[in-house]
N, C-alpha and C positions, 0 to 999 in steps of 0.2 A: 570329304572330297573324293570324287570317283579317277582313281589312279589309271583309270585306263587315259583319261582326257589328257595325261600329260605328254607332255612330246618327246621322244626318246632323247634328242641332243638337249633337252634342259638339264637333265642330268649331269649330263658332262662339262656343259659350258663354262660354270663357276669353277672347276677344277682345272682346266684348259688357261684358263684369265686368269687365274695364280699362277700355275708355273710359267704361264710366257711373262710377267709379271717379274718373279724372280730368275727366270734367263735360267732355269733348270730343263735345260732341252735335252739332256738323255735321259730325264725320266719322261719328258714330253714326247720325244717321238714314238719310247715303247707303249705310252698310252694310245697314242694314236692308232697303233695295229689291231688295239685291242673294240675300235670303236668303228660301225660298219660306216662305208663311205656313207651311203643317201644318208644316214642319220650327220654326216658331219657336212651334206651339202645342205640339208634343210637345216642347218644350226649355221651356219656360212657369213647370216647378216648379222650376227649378233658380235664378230670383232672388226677390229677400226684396220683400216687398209694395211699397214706394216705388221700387223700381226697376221693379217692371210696370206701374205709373203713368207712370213717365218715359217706359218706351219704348213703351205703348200711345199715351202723346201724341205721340211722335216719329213713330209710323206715319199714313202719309195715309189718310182715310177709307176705300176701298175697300180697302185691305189689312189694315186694322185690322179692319175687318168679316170678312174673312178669317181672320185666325187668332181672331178673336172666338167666330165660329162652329165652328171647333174646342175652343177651350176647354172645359173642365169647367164646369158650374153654378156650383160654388163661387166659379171664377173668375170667370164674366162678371156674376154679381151682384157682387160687388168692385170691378170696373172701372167697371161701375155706379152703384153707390153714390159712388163714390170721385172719379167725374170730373165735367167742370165740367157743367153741363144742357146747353147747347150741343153738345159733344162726345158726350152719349149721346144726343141725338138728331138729331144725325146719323150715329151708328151706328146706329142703331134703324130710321132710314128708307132707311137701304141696307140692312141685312138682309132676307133673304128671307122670305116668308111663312108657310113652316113651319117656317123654325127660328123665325120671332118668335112661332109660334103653340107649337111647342115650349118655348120659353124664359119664356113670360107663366102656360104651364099648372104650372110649377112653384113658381113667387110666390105670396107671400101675398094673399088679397084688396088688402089695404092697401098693399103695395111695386106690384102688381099696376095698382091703381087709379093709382097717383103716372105710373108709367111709359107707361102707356095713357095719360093726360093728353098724352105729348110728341108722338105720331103723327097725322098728319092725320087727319080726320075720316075720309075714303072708308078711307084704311089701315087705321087702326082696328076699320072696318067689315070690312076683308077679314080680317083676323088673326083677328076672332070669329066667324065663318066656319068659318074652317078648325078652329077651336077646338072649333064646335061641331059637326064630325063623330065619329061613334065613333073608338076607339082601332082601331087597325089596319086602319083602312078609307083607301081610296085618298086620298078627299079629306085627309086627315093630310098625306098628304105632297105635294102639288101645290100648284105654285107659281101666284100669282095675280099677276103681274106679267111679265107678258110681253107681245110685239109683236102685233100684229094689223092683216092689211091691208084693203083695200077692193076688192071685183070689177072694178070701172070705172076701178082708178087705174091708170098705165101700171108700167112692170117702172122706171123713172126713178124717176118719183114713188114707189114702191116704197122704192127704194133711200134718197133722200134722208130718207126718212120713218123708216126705220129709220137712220138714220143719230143724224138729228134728236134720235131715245128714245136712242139706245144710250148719247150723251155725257150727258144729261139722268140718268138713273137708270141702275141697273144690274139690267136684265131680263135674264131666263134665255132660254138657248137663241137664243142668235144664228147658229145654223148653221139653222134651219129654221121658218117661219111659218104661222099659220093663217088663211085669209081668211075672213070674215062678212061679213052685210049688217047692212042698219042696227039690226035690232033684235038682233045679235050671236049671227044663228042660225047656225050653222059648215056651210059652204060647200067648204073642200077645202083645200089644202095646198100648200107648196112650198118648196121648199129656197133655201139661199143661194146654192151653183152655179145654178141653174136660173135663179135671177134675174139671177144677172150674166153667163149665158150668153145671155140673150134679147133681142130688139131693142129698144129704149128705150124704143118709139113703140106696142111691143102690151100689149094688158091681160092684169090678171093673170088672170081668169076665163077667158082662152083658152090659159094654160099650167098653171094650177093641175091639182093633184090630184085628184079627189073624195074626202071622204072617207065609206067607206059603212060598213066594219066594224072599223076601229081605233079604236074609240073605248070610253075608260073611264068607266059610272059612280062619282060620287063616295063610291055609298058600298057598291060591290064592297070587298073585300079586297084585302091589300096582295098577297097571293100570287098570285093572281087578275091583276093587273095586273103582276106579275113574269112570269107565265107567258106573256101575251099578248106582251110585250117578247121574249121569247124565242120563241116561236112564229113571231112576225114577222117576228125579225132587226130592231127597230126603234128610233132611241136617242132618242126623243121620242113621245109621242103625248097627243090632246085629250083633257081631261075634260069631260065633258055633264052637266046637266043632263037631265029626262024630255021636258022639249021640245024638245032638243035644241040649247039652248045652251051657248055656248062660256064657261066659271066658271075654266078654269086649265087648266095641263100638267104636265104627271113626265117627268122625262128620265132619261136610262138611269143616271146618279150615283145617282139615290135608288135605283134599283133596283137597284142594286149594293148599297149600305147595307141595303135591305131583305132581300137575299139571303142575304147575310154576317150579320142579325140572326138571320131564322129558323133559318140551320143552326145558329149557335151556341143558339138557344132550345133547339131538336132534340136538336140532341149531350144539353146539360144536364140537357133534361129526362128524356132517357133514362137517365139514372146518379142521376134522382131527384134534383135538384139545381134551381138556378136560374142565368141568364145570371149575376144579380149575385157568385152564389158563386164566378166565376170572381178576381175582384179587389178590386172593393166594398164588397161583403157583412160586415157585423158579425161575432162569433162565434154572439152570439144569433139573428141573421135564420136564420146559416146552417144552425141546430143545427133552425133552426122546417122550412127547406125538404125538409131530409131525414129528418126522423125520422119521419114519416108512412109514408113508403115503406120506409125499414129495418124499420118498425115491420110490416109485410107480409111482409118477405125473417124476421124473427123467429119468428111465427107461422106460417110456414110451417116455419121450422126444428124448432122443437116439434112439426109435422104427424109431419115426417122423424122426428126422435128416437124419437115415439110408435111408428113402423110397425118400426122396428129393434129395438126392444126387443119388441114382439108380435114378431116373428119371432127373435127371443132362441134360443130351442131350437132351432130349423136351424141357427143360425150358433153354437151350441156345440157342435156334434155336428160342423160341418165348419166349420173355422174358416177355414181359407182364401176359402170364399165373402165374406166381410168384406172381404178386401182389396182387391177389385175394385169396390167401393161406388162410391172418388171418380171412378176413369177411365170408368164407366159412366153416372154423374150430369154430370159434367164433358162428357160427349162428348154428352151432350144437352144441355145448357144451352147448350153452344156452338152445335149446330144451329141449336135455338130462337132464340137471339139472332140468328142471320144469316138468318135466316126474317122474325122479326121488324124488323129493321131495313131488310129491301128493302120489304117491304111499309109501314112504315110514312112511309118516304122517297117511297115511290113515291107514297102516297095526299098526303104534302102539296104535291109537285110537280103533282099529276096524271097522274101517267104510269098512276096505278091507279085507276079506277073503282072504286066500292063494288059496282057491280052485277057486277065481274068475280069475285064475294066465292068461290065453287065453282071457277074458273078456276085462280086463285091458291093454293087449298088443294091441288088435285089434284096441279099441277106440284110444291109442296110436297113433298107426301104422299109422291110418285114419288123428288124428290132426296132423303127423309129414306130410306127404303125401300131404295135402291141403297146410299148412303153406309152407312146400319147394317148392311144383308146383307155391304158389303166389309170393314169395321171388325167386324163380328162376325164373320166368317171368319177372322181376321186375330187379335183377342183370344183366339176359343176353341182357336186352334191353339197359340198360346202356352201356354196357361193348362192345356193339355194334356203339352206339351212340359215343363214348369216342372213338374207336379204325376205327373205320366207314373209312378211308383210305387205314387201313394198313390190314384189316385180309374180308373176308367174316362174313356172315351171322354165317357159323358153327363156329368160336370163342364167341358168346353169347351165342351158342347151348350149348358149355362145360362147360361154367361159369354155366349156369341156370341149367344143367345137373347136373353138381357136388353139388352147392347150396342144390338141393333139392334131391339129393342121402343123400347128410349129414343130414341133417334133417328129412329122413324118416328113417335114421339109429337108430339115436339117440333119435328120441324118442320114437323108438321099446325096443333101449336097458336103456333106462330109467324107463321104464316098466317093464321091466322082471326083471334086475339085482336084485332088492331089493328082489323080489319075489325066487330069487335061493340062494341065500344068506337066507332068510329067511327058506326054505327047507333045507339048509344046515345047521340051526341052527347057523349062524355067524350074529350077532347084524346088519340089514341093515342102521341102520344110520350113521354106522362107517364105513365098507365096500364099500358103495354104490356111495359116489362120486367121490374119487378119482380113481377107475376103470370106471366110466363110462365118465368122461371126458378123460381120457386116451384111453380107447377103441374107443371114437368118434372120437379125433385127429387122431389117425392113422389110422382105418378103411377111414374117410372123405379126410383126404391126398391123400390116396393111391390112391382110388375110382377118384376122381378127376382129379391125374395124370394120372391115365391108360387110363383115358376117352380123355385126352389131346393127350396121345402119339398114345393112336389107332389110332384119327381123325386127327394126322398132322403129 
């Protein structure tokens, strides 16, 4: 058996179910320190509801906030519910600010209202904040609890100051800070090296950063702020306000999380599906997410059917031309699909410009053009080879004709679709395939048949 495949909390779980078992809970809590949260939140579902009570209480606040914030909704309403008020609010005021703005957006008014009662006033304040940015906009995921220095206080005071917050609460991003003045308009930047690299006795204003173009508005997008991380090479950066104050930060974790959302949205939505369909998802949600889109790859089927039966009489008189229907559909839909999926990856990275929209077709057009002239050389020599009795030379001509008519089609229209959809303002990763392998079937059918029925 290959030891990598096993899960880290299997390990511990049989160990855990005997001492909650025999009610040895101080050798169980020192285990528990010794076991990292994600691994005891992905282990989570494997005890029965009174024991994730036990061993939620047996966890010290900041790690309990830890696998809290991993957990499932189901679960941390649960624990919730379940534990004494004391204990969920002090979970609550150690959680971060967007998972508490995630976690309260999923409540009911009424649960909703109960648990906003237990947060301080200012928190409270900051959680509806973040609440009340759009869905997928930066502000969602920035945290509003973190460090902040002063221009004038030394790299000492500095230090102690951060020192001071860090035992106090648990703010993000202890590797790097931003400095403001009094009215908290952001000023520049500077790492935790730097500070403990610096003489005790100088200010921070004379080793800080400036910051002039790392900065994110709250209410850019979350890919927008993934790419600028990436562009920068940067694991932290400030979010501004229009005047240019300093409201919170994103550190490279979320934009990790964010990255790992979109491609999996991407993937999904390209097979016409939904993230939830991966796990989640009902039979009913799933059956709603896709049949919209099947229901286009159908009617498109019918387009097909239609143009094969109008060309019924060329392909009775030579029936061999039928046979080469799927490898001539198929070698274009494959095009098209890898046409469409750089272009449409490309445009939600950024790596493609809408305005490069002729750019991107041409190069297209160029590799559908080469690929079909080599695969149509290639098919009609066979299909000549194989038939070499019964037809001429011009039955390889139509095979390799139509081959690479389809393939010069489809990866023109693999190219462009995403790119009109995109102008259109309709999402091209959800759009873009089921119309372009439809459009390819039938335009390469047709194209094929006609090119059949002209020459015989």
């Amino acid at each position: 058996m290959n030891n990598k495949s096993i899960q880290s909390w299997a390990l511990f779980i049989p160990e855990l179910k005997s001492l909650l078992c025999s009610k040895e809970y101080a050798v169980l809590k020192k285990m528990l320190r010794e076991i990292h949260p994600v691994d005891m939140a992905e282990g989570w579902f494997n005890f029965a509801a009174d024991e994730k009570l036990i061993l939620f209480k047996l966890l010290d606040t900041r790690r309990a906030v830890e696998v809290f914030e991993d957990l499932d909704f189901s679960d941390q309403y649960f624990l919730l519910e379940n534990s004494e008020e004391q204990s969920a609010t002090d979970v609550l005021h150690e959680m971060t600010t967007d998972e508490k703005a995630k976690l309260f957006k999923k409540l009911s008014p009424r649960i909703k209202k109960k648990f906003f009662s237990l947060l301080k006033k200012e928190d409270a304040s900051r959680v509806q904040e973040v609440m009340d940015y759009p869905d997928g906009s930066a502000g969602k995921v920035m945290h509003a609890r973190f460090i902040t220095l002063q221009p004038d206080t030394t790299a000492k005071q500095s230090l102690e100051h951060i020192q001071k917050i860090a035992r106090l609460h648990r703010a993000e991003a202890l590797h790097a800070f931003y400095i403001t003045d009094k009215d908290n308009i952001l000023l520049g930047g500077i790492t935790l090296r730097k500070l403990v690299g610096s003489p005790p006795d100088i200010k921070v204003s004379e080793i800080m950063t400036p910051v002039a173009v790392i900065k994110i508005d709250p209410y850019a997008s979350q890919e927008e702020a993934a790419r600028m991380f990436s562009k920068y090479d940067i694991s932290i950066a400030p979010v501004v306000d229009s005047r240019n104050h300093l409201i919170g930060v994103i550190v490279v974790d979320d934009i990790i999380d964010i990255i790992n959302r979109e491609a999996t949205e991407d993937i999904t939505k390209m097979a016409g599906t939904g993230p939830e369909d991966l796990t989640t998802g009902s039979v009913t949600k799933v059956i709603r997410l896709r049949m919209p889109w099947l229901f286009a790859t159908w009617i498109g089927g019918l387009i097909t059917s239609s143009i094969i039966s109008f060309f019924e009489p060329t392909m009775s008189r030579i029936l061999a031309i039928a046979a080469f229907i799927p490898v001539i559909a198929g070698m274009g839909g494959n095009v098209g699909t890898q046409s469409s999926t750089i272009v449409v990856r490309g445009l939600a990275t950024g790596e493609i410009d809408i305005r490069q929209v002729w750019k991107m077709v041409y190069r297209e057009l160029r590799v559908g053009v080469f690929l079909g002239f080599l695969y149509g050389l290639m098919l009609g020599t066979i299909a000549n080879i194989i038939h070499s009795g019964r037809f001429t030379l011009k039955f390889g001509f139509v095979i390799g004709l139509g081959i690479f008519t389809s393939m010069s089609i489809a990866a023109t229209l693999g190219a462009l679709l995403p790119m009109v959809f995109k102008r259109l303002n309709i999402d091209p990763a959800v759009a873009t395939a089921p119309f372009v392998s439809t459009a390819t079937d039938i335009i390469s059918i047709f194209t094929y048949l006609a090119f059949a029925a002209m020459l015989f």
